[in-house]
matplotlib code that plots the C-alpha trace (Angstrom):
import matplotlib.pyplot as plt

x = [33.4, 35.8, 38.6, 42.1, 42.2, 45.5, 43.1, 40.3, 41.7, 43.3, 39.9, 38.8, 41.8, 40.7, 37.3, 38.8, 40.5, 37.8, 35.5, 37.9, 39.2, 35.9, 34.8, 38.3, 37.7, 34.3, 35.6, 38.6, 36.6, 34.9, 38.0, 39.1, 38.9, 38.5, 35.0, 36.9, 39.1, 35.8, 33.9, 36.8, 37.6, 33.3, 33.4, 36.3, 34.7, 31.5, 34.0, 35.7, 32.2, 31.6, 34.8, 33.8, 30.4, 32.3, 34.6, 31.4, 30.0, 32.7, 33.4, 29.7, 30.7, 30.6, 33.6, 34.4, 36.4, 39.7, 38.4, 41.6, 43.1, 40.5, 41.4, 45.0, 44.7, 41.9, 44.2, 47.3, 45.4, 45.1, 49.2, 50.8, 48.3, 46.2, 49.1, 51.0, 47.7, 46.8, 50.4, 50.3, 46.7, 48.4, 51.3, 48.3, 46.7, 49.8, 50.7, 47.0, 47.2, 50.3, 48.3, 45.4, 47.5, 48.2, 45.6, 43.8, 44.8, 42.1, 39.9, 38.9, 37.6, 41.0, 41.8, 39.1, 39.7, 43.5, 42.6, 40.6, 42.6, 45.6, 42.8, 42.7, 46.0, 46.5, 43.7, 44.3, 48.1, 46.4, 44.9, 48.0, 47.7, 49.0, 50.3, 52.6, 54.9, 56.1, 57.5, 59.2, 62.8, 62.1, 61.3, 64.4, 66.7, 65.0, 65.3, 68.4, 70.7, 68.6, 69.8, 73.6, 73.8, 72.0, 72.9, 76.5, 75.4, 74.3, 76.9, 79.7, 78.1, 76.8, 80.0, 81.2, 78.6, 77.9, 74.1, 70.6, 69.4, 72.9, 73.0, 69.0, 69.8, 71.8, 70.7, 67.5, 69.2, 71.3, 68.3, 66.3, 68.2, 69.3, 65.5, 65.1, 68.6, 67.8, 63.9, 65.4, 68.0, 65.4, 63.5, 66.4, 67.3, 63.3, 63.3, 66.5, 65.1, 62.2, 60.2, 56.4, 56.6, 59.4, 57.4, 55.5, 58.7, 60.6, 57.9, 58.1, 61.7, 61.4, 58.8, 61.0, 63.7, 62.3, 60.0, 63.4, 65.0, 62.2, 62.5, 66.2, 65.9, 63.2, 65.3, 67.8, 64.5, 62.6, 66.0, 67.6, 70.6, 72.9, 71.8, 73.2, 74.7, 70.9, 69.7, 73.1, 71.7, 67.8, 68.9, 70.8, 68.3, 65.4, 67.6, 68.0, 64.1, 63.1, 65.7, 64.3, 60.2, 61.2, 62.6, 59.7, 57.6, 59.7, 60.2, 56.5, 55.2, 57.8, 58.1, 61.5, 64.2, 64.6, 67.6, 70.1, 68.7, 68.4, 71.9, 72.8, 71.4, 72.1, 75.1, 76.1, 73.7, 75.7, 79.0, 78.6, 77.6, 80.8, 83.2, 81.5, 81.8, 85.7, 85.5, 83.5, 85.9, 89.1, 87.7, 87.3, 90.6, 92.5, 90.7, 90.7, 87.1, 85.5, 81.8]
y = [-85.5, -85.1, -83.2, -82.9, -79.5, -78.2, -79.4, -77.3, -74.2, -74.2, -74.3, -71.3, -69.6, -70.7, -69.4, -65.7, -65.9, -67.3, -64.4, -61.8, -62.6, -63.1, -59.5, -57.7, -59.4, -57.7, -54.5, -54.5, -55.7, -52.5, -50.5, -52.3, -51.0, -53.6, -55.3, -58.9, -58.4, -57.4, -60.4, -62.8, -61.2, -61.5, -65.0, -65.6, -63.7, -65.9, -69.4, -68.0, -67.6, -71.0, -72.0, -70.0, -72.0, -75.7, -74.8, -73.2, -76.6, -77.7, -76.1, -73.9, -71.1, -67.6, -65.9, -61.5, -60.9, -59.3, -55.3, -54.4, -56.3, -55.1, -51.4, -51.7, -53.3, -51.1, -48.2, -49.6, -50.2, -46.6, -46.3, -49.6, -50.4, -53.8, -55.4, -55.7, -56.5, -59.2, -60.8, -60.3, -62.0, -64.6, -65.2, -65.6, -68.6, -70.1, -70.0, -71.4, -73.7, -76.0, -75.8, -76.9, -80.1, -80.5, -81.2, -83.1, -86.6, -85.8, -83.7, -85.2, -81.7, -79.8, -81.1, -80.5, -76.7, -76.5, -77.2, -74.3, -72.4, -73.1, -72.3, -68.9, -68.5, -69.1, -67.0, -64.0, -64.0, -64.2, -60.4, -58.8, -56.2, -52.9, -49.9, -48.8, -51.9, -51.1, -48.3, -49.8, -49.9, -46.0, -45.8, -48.0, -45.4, -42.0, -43.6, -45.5, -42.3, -39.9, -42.4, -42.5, -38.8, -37.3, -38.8, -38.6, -35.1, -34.9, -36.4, -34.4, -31.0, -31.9, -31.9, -29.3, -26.5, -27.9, -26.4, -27.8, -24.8, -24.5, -28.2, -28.1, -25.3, -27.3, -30.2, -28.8, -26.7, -30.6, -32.1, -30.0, -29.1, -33.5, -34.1, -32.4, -33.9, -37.2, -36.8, -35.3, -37.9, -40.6, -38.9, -38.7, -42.3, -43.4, -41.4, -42.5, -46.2, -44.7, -45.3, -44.3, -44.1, -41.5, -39.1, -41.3, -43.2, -39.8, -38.5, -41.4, -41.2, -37.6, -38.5, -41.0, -38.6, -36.2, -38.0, -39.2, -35.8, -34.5, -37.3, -37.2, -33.2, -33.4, -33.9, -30.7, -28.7, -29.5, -29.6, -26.5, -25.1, -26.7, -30.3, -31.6, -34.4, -35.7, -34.7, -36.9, -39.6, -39.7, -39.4, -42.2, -44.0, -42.6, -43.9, -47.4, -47.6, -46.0, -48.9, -51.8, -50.7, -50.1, -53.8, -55.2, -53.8, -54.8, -58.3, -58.9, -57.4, -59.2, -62.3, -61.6, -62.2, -59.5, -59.6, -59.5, -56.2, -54.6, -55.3, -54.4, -51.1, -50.3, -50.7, -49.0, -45.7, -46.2, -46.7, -43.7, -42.1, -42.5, -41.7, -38.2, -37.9, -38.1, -35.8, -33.4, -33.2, -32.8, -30.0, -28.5, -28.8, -28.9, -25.2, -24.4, -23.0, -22.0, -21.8]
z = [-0.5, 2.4, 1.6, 3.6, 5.4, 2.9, 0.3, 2.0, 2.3, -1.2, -2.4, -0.3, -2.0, -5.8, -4.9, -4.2, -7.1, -9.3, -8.3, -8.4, -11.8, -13.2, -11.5, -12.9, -16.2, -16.9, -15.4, -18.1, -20.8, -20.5, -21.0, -24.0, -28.1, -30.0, -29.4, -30.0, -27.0, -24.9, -26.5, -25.4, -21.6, -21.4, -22.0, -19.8, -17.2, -17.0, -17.0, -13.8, -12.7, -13.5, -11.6, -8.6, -8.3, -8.9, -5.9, -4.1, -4.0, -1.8, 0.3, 0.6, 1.9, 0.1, -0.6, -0.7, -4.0, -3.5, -4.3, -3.3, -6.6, -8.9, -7.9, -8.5, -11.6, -12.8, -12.2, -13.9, -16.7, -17.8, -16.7, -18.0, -20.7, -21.5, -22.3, -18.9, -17.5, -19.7, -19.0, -15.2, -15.2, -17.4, -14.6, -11.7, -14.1, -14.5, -10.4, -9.9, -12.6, -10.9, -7.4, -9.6, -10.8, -7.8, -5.9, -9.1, -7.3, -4.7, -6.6, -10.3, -11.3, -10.9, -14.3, -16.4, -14.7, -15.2, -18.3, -19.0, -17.6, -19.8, -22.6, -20.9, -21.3, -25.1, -25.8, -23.7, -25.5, -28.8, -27.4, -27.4, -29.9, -28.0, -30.0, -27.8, -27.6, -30.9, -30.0, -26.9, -28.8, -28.4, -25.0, -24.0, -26.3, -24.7, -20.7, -21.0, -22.8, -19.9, -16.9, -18.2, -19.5, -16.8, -14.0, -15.1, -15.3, -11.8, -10.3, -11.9, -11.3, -7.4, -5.6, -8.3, -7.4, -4.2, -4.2, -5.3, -7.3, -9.4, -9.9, -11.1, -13.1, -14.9, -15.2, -16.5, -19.2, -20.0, -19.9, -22.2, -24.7, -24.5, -24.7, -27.9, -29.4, -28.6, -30.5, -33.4, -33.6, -33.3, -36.3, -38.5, -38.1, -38.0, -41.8, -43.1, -42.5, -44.3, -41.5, -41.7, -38.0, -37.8, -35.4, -33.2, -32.4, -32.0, -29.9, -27.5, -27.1, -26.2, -23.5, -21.9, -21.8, -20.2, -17.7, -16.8, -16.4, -14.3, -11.9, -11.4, -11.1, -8.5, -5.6, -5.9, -6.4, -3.3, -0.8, 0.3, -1.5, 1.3, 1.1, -2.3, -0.7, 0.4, -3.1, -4.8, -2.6, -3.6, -7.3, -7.1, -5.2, -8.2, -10.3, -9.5, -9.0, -12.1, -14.0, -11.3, -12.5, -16.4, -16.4, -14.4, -17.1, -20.0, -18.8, -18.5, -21.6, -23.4, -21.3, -20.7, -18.2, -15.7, -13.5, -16.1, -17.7, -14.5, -13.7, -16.4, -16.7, -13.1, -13.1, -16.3, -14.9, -11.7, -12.4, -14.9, -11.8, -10.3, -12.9, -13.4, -9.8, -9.9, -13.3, -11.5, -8.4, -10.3, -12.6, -9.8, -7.9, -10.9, -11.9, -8.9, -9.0, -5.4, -5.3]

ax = plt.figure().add_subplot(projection="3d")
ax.plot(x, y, z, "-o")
ax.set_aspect("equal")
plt.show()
């Protein structure tokens, strides 16, 4: 069959990702509990084998797997868990599944693939059976109440002190003592909905906390005493990533929209920010403290 060179080179594409998602697939089916998810990412595994050869026949050339993509997503499966992996493998079938409809006019077999890989789909959402997702109402409560408190916090103490260390101390002493507030809160309310998961929620929303505070404090403890502005600056900056990379990871988990909440968030964090800012300078003026 002669194929159209956009045609062509598509299929050289499909074939490095056939390969490469039937190579990561085995690799993750490895790392996975329950012997039913590692039967079904096995099976899909030898498909996009299958797929690799179909396209192989057309093109006959060998194609290199992307290694490069196995080790990230190797690696972000022990941070971000199976279940953002399993959707972000899920959004790469659905972008290859429209090319695949696309090009069906030309090539009969496209469809019988697109097909099975809409198959893929269904039963790699049927997987989804992750522990710490339930929990994720938790996590939300423990960073969100960190980015507002804290860096309201920050930002009223920085240009208050006017140096790292005293601002750090500070905000560490805040942070702590919020940490263990906002876990015991979480308990109480987890118990008085006689929860049976009272201290595993509590627990995660005493790690996001404080995975928070650490991050935000970071800054004023590496900088010298004299450069709080530059540490005001990078918190900020930690700030709006830590919001921009706990969205992206909320919003595919859940399959969820992902400007609004970051917008949302940010500027809620931010604009706290700035009001503590003003509260921090006119305590000082109007107390007339000198530091």
């Amino acid at each position: 069959m002669t194929l159209s060179q956009k045609n062509y080179k598509r299929i050289l594409k499909f074939q490095k990702s056939e390969i490469t998602a039937s190579i990561l697939y085995k690799k993750i089916a490895v790392l996975m509990h329950e012997s039913k998810n590692k039967d079904v990412l096995l099976e899909i595994s030898q498909v996009e084998n299958e797929h690799y050869k179909r396209w192989r026949s057309f093109t006959n050339r060998d194609i290199k797997p992307d290694y490069l993509k196995i080790f990230l997503y190797r690696f972000l499966f022990f941070i971000l868990g199976e279940t953002f992996i399993i959707k972000s493998l899920e959004r790469n079938e659905e972008f290859d599944k429209k090319e695949l409809d696309d090009i069906a006019a030309e090539i009969p077999i496209a469809r019988e693939i697109s097909d099975q890989e809409e198959k893929h789909e269904n039963q790699l959402i049927s997987m989804i059976n992750e522990e710490r997702l339930k929990y994720v109402g938790s996590m939300v409560l423990g960073l969100n109440d960190a980015l507002v408190e804290l860096t309201g916090t920050i930002a009223g103490v920085t240009f208050a002190l006017t140096n790292t260390k005293l601002v750090a101390l500070a905000a560490i002493i805040t942070g702590g003592a919020a940490t263990l507030s906002m876990a015991a809160s979480n308990y109480l309310a987890q118990r008085a909905n006689q929860s049976e998961d009272a201290v595993k929620s509590s627990v995660y929303t005493g790690m996001a906390y404080l995975i928070t505070v650490i991050i935000l404090i970071m800054p004023y403890l590496l900088l010298p005493d004299e450069y709080y502005v530059t540490a005001f600056v990078i918190m900020l900056l930690l700030v709006v990533l830590i919001i921009y990379l706990f969205n992206f990871y909320i919003a595919v988990v859940q399959t969820a929209a992902f400007w609004p909440k970051f917008v949302e968030m940010a500027v809620i964090s931010l604009g706290v920010a700035a009001l503590s800012y003003a509260l921090g300078i006119g305590a000082k003026y109007l107390l007339g403290i000198e530091i």
